[in-house]
C-alpha positions in Angstrom: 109.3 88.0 102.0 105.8 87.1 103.5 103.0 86.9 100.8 100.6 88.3 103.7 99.0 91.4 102.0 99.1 94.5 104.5 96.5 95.8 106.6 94.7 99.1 105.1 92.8 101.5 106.5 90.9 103.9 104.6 91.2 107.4 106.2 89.1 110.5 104.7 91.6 113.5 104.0 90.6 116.9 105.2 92.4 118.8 102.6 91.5 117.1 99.4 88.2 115.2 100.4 89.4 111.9 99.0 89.8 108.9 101.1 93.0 107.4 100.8 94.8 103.8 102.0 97.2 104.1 104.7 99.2 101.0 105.9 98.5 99.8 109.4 102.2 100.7 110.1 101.4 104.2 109.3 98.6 104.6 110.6 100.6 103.3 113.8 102.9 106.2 113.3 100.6 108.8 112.9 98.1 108.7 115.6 99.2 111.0 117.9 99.4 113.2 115.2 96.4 113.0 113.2 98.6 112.9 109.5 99.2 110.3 107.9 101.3 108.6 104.4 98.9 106.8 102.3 100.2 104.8 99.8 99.9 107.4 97.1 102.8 109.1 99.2 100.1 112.2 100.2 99.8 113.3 104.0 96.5 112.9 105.2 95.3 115.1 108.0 92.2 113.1 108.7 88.9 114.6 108.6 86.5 113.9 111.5 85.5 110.5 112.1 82.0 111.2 111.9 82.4 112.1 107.8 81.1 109.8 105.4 84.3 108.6 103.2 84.6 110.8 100.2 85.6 109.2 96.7 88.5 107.1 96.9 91.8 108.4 95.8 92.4 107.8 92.0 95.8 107.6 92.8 95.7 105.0 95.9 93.3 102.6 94.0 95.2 102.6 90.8 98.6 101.2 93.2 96.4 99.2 95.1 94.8 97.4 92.0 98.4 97.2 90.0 99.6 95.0 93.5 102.7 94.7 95.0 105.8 95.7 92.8 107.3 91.4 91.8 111.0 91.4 92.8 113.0 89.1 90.4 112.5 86.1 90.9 115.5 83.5 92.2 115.3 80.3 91.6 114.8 78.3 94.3 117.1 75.2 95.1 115.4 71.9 95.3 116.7 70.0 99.0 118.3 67.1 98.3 117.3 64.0 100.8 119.5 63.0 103.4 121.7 59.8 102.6 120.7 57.9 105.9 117.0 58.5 104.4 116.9 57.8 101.3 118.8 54.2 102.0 115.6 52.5 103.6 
């Protein structure tokens, strides 16, 4: 897993006023269409471009400052040298 954090985009919702984060992935998917899945899980239909953001979603920043969800962690397996090597 790559510890690169994703690419947001903060996109003003028509409907509720609030301006949500939606990952560049979805944001990819949506364009044609104008809605979008923000984190929170709601579909934004984006308000005009020329809008000042509204509040941010209380929702959205409450993920976004909990982070990434930790899998369980594996230990990992130290490498063990090469015999040829580790003779010299």
């Amino acid at each position: 897993m790559s510890s690169v954090e994703p690419f947001l985009v903060h996109i003003r919702c028509d409907t509720d006023g609030y301006t949500h984060a939606v990952t560049e992935e979805e944001f990819a998917a949506g364009r044609h269409d104008g809605r979008f899945r923000a984190v929170c899980g709601h579909v934004v239909l984006a308000a005009p471009m020329i809008e000042e953001p509204g509040r941010f979603d209380p929702v959205c920043r409450d993920l976004l400052r909990a982070g990434p969800p930790h899998p369980a962690e594996v230990p990992r397996q130290e490498r063990r040298r090469l015999r040829w090597r580790s003779r010299r």
